[in-house]
TORKOL-4160 file (C-alpha; in steps of 0.2 Angstrom, whole numbers, padded with zeros to 4 digits, m for minus):
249
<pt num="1" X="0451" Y="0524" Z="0597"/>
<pt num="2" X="0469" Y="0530" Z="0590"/>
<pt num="3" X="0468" Y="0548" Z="0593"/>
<pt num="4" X="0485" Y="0553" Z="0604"/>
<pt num="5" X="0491" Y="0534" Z="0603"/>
<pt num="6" X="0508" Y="0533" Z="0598"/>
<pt num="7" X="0512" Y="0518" Z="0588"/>
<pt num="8" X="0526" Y="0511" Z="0584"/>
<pt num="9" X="0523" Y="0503" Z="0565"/>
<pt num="10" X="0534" Y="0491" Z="0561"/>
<pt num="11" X="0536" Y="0488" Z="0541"/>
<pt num="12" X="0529" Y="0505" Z="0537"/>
<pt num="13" X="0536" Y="0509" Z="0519"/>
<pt num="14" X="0527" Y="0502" Z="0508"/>
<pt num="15" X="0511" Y="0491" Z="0503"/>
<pt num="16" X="0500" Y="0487" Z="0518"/>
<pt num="17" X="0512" Y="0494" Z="0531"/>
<pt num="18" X="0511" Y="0510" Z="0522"/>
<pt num="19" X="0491" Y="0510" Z="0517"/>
<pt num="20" X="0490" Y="0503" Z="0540"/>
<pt num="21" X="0497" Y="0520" Z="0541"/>
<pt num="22" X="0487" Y="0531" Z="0531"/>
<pt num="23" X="0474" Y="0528" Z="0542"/>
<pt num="24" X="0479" Y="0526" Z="0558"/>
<pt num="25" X="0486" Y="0544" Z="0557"/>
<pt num="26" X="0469" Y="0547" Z="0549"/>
<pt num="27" X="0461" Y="0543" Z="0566"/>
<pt num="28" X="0472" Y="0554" Z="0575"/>
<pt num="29" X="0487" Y="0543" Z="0579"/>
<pt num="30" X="0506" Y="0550" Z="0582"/>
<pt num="31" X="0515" Y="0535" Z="0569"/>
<pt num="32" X="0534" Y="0530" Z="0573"/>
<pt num="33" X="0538" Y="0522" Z="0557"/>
<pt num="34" X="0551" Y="0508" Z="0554"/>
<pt num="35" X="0557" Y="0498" Z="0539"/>
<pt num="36" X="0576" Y="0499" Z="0530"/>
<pt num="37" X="0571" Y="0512" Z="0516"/>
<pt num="38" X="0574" Y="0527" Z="0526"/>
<pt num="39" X="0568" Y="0537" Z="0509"/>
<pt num="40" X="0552" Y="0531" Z="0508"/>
<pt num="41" X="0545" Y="0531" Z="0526"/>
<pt num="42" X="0552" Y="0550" Z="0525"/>
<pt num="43" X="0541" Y="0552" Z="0509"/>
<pt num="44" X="0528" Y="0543" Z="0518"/>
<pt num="45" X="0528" Y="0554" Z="0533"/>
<pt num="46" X="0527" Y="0571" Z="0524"/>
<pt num="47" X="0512" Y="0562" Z="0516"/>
<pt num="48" X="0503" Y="0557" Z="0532"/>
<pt num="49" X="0488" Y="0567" Z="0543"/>
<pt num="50" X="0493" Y="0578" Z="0559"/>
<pt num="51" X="0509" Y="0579" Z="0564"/>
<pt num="52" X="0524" Y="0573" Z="0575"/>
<pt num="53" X="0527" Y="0557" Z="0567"/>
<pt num="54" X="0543" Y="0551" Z="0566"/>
<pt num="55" X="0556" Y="0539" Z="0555"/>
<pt num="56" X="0566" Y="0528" Z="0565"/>
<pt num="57" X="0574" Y="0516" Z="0551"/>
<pt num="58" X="0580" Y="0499" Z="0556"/>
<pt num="59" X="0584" Y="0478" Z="0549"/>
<pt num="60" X="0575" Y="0470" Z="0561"/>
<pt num="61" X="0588" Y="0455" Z="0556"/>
<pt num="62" X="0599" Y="0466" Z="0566"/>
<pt num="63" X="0599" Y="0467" Z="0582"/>
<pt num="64" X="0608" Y="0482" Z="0584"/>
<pt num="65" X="0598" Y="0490" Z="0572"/>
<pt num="66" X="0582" Y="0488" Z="0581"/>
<pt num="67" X="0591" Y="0491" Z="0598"/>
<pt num="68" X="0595" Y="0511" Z="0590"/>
<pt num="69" X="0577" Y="0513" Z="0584"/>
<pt num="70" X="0568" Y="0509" Z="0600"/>
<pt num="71" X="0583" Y="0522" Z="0610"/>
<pt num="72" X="0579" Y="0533" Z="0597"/>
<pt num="73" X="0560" Y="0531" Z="0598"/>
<pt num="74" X="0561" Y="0533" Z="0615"/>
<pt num="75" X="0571" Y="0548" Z="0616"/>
<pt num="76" X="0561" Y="0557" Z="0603"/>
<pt num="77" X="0544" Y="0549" Z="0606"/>
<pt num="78" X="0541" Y="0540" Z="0623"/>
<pt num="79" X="0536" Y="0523" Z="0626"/>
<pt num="80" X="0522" Y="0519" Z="0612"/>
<pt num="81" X="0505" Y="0512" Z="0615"/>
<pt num="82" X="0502" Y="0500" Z="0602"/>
<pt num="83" X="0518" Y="0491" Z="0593"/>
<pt num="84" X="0512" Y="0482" Z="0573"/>
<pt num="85" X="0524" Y="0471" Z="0568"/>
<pt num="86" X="0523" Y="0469" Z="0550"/>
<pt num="87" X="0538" Y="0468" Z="0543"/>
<pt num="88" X="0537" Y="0453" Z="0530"/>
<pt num="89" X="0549" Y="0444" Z="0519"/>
<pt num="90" X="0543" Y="0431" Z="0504"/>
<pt num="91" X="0548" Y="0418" Z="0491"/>
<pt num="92" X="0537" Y="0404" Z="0485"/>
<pt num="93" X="0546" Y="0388" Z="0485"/>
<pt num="94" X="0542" Y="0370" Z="0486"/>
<pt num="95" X="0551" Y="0356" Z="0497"/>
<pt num="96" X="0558" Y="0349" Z="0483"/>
<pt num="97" X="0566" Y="0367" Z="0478"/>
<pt num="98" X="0573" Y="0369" Z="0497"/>
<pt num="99" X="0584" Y="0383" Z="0497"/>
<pt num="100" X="0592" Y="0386" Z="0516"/>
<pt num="101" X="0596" Y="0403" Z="0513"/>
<pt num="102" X="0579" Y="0409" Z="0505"/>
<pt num="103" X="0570" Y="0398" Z="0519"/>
<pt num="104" X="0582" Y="0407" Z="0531"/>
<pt num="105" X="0580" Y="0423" Z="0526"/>
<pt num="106" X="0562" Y="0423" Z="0529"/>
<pt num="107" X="0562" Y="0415" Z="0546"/>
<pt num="108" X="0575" Y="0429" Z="0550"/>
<pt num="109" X="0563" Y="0444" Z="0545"/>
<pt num="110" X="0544" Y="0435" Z="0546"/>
<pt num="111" X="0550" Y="0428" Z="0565"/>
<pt num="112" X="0566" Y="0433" Z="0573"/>
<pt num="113" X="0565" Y="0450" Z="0567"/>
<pt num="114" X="0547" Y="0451" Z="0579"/>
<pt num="115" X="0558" Y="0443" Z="0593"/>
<pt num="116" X="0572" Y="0456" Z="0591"/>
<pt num="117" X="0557" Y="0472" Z="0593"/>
<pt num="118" X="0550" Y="0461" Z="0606"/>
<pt num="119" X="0565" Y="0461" Z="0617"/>
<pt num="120" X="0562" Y="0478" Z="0620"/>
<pt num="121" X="0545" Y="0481" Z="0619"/>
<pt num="122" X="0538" Y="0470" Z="0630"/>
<pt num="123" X="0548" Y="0472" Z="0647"/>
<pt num="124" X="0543" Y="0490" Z="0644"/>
<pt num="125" X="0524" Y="0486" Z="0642"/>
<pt num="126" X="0526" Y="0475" Z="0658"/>
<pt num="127" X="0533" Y="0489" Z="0667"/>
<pt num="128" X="0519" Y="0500" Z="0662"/>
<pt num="129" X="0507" Y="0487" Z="0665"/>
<pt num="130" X="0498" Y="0493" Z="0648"/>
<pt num="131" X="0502" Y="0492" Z="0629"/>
<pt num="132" X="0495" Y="0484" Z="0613"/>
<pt num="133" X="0505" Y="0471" Z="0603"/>
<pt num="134" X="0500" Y="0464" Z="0585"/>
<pt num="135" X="0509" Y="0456" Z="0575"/>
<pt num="136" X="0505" Y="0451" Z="0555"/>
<pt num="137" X="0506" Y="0435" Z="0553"/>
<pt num="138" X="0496" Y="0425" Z="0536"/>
<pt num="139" X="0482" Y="0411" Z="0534"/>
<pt num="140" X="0498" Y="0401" Z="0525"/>
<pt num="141" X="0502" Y="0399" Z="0545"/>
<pt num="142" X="0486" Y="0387" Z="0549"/>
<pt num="143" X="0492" Y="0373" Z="0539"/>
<pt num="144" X="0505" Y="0366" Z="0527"/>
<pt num="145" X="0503" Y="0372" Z="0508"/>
<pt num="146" X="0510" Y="0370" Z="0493"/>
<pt num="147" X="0526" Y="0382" Z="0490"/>
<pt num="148" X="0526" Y="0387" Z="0503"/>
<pt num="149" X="0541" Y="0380" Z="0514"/>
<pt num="150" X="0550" Y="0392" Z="0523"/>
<pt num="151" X="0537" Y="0406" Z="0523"/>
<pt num="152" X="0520" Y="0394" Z="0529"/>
<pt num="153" X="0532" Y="0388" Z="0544"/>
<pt num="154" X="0540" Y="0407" Z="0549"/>
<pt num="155" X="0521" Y="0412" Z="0550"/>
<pt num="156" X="0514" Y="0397" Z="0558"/>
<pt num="157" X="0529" Y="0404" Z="0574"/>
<pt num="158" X="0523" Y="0421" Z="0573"/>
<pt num="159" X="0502" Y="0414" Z="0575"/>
<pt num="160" X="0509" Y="0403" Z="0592"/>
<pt num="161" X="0521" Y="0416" Z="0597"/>
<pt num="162" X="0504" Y="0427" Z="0600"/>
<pt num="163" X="0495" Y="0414" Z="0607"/>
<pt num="164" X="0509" Y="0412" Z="0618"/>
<pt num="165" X="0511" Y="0431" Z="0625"/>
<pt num="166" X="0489" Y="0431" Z="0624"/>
<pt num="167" X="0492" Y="0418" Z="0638"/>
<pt num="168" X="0506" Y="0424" Z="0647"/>
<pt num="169" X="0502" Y="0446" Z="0648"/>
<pt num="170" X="0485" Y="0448" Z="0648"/>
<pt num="171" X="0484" Y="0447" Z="0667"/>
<pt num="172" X="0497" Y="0462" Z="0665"/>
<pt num="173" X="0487" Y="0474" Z="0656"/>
<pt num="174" X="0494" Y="0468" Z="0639"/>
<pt num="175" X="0482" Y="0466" Z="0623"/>
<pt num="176" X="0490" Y="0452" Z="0611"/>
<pt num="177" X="0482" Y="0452" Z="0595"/>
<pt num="178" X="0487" Y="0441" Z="0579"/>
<pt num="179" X="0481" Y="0447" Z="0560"/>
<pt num="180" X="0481" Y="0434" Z="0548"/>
<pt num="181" X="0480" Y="0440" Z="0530"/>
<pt num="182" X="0475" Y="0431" Z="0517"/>
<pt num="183" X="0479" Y="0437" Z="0500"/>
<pt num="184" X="0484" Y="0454" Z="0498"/>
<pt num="185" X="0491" Y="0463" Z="0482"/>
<pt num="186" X="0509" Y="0468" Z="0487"/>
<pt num="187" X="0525" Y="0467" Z="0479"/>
<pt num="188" X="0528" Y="0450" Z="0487"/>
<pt num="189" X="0513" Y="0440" Z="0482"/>
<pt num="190" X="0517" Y="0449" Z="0463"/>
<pt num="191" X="0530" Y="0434" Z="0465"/>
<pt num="192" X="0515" Y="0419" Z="0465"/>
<pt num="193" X="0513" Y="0411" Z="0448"/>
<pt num="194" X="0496" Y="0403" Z="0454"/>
<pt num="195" X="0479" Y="0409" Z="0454"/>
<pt num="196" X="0475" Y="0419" Z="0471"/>
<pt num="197" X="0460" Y="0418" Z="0477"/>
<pt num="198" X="0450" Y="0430" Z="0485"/>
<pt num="199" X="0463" Y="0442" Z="0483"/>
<pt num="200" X="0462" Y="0460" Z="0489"/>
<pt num="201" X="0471" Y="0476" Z="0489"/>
<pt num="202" X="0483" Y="0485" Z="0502"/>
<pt num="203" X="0470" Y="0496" Z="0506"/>
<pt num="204" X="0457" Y="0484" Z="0508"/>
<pt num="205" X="0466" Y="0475" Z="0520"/>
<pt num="206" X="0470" Y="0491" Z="0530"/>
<pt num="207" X="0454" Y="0492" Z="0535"/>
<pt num="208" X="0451" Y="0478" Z="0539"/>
<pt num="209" X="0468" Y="0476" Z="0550"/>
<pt num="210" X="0463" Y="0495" Z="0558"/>
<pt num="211" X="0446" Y="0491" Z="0562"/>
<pt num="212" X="0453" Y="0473" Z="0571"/>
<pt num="213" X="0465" Y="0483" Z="0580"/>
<pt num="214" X="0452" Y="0492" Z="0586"/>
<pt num="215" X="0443" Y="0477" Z="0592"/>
<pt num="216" X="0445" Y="0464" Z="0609"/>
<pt num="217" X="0448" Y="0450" Z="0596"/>
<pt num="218" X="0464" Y="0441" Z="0599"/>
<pt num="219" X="0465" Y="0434" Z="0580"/>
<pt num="220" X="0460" Y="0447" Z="0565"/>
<pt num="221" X="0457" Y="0435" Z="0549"/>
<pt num="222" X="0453" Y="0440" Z="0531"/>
<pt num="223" X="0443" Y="0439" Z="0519"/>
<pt num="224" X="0433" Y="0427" Z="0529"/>
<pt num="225" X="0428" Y="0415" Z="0512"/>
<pt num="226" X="0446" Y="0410" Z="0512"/>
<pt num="227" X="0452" Y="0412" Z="0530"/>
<pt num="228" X="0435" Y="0400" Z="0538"/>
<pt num="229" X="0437" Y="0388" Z="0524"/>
<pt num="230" X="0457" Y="0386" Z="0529"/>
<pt num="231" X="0453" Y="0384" Z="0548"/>
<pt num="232" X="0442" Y="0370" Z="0542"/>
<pt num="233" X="0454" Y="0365" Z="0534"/>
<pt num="234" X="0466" Y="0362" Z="0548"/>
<pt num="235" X="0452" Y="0354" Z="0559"/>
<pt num="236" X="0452" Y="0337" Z="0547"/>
<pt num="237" X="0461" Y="0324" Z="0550"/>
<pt num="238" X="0477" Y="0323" Z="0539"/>
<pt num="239" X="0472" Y="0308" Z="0530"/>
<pt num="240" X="0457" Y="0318" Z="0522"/>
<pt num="241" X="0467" Y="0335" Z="0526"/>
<pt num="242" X="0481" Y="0329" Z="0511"/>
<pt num="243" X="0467" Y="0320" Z="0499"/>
<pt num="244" X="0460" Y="0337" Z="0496"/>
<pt num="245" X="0475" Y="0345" Z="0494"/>
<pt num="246" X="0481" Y="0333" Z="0482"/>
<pt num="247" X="0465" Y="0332" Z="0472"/>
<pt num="248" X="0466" Y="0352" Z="0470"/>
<pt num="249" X="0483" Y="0351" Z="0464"/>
């Protein structure tokens, strides 16, 4: 399925950008790899399978950041297959702790950083009439939680921004796809102070994010005890939807 694709993996340095990665270049995949720590996606790249994949740092809050990695992508790689956004951004916080530049600093990374890699990706997958675009967005999306202002709304963009392009570029040859994670040991969730159920591992979810790519299912969701119970969830009405939410608080 990813042998000779070029992918272009955005948020590739570290937890499960950097365990995506291992095995996609496992599978036979040429890896562009972007993130801000041009150290360790240099590391990485030493570390992966095959060969000719290539580091092309970027901010994705910055849009002419983004603008020299996809020049530079292009020059050195060509037009990728497949484009992961994954880059990610996290800080648990209530309403009642709103902060506007924490809240901000996720919706810049977690959703306008995708829109600054989409400007260029997708009038180049519409010219082709062919590419593959995923982007990583989390169960916290469905519905509102607890703690989670700023980063449940940033995520619940990204999950209607693919529904969106689903809609609009599949009749042009485009495959959308959304992943929506639930708990995953990374550097950002080692921020919760709660209990996280269900949760796995980076490479646990890598599997499951590369075997989903390799499906024709728009949404990949994991592990499906927590994801199935939260679309549930989101189905009742908001009366009962809060009742519950208050009783397991």
């Amino acid at each position: 399925m990813f042998e000779n694709k070029k992918i272009w993996l955005v948020g590739a340095s570290e937890g499960i950008g950097e365990a995506v990665a291992r095995k996609l270049a496992a599978q036979g995949a040429t890896l562009i790899l972007s993130a801000r720590n041009q150290d360790k996606l240099h590391a990485l790249s030493t570390q992966l399978s095959g060969s000719g994949h290539i580091v092309a740092a970027l901010d994705v809050t910055d849009t002419a950041s983004v603008e020299a990695a996809w020049n530079q992508l292009l020059t050195t790689a060509g037009r990728p297959d497949i484009v992961m956004y994954n880059a990610g951004a996290y800080d648990p916080m209530g309403a009642a702790e709103f902060d506007l530049e924490r809240t901000r600093r996720m919706m810049d990374v977690n959703f306008t950083g995708a829109l600054h890699v989409l400007q260029h990706v997708i009038p180049a997958f519409v010219a082709a009439r062919s590419g593959h675009i995923a982007l990583v967005g989390s169960v916290a999306g469905y519905s509102g939680l607890p703690k989670a202002i700023g980063y449940g709304a940033s995520k619940a963009a990204l999950i209607h921004l693919a529904e969106n392009m689903r809609v609009d570029l599949a009749s042009k040859g485009i495959k959308v796809q959304i992943i929506n994670p639930g708990f995953v040991k990374t550097r950002l969730t080692d921020k919760n102070e709660f209990p996280m159920p269900f949760l796995m591992n980076a490479d646990q979810a890598a599997d499951r994010i590369v075997k989903g790519l390799a499906s024709n299912c728009f949404e990949v969701h994991f592990p499906r005890r927590l994801s199935l119970v939260m679309k549930f969830m989101r189905l009742l009405p908001y009366r009962l939807y809060f009742w519950l939410l208050d009783k397991a608080l």
